[in-house]
N, C-alpha and C positions, 0 to 999 in steps of 0.2 A: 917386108917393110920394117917390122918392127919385130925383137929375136923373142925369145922366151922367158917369161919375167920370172920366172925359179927355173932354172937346168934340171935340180933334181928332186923328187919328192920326199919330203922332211917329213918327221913324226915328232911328235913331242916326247917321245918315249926317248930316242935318244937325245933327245934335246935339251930332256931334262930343266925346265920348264921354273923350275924351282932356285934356280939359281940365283934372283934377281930378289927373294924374299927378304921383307925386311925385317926389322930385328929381332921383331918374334916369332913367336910360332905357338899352336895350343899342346897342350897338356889334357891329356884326357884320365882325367881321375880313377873316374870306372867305379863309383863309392855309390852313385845315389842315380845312376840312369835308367832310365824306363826305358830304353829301346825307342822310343817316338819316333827316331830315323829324320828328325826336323835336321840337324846340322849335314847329314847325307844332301838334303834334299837344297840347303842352302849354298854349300860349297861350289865357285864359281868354277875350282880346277876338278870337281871330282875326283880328289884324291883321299876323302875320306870312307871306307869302308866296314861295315859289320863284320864280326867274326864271331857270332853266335850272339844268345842272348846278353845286351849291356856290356858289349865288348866290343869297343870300335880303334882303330885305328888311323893314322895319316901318314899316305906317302910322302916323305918330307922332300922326296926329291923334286914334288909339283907342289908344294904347298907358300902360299903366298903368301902368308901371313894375316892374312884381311883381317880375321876376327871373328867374321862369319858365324862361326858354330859357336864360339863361345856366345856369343851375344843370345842367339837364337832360342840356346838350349833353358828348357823350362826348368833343369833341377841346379841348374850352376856347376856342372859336372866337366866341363870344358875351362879351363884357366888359359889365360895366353902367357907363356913364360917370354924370359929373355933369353936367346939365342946366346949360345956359348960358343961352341966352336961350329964351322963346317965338315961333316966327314965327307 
């Protein structure tokens, strides 16, 4: 009756998820973070990760711009910049 409403199974991974962000994005200082792991744990795409003590990073290719971590974050250690180019 009715055919299959996706043909094929999608990932975000190549979907790249990130493409629709708007015109910021954060900036992670790295100057005064404690670790807390609060903006990990607020990020709607999960594309912010730890890479050891007070060293995080965002996949910008899922990153939506919200705000999220900067807002969250206890030491102000998160800026949202303005988006320059797309690579």
């Amino acid at each position: 009756m009715f055919g299959p409403l996706i043909s094929k199974p999608g990932s975000s991974r190549s979907n790249k998820t990130g493409s629709w962000r708007i015109e910021t994005k954060p900036k992670f200082l790295q100057k005064n973070c404690i670790a807390c792991n609060m903006c990990v744990l607020v990020c709607p795409e999960a594309c912010i990760h730890g890479e050891g003590k007070n060293t995080y990073t965002c996949d910008y290719n899922f990153c939506k711009g919200c705000g999220n971590c900067a807002e969250i974050c206890p030491k102000a250690d998160i800026v949202m910049v303005k988006e320059e180019s797309r690579e």
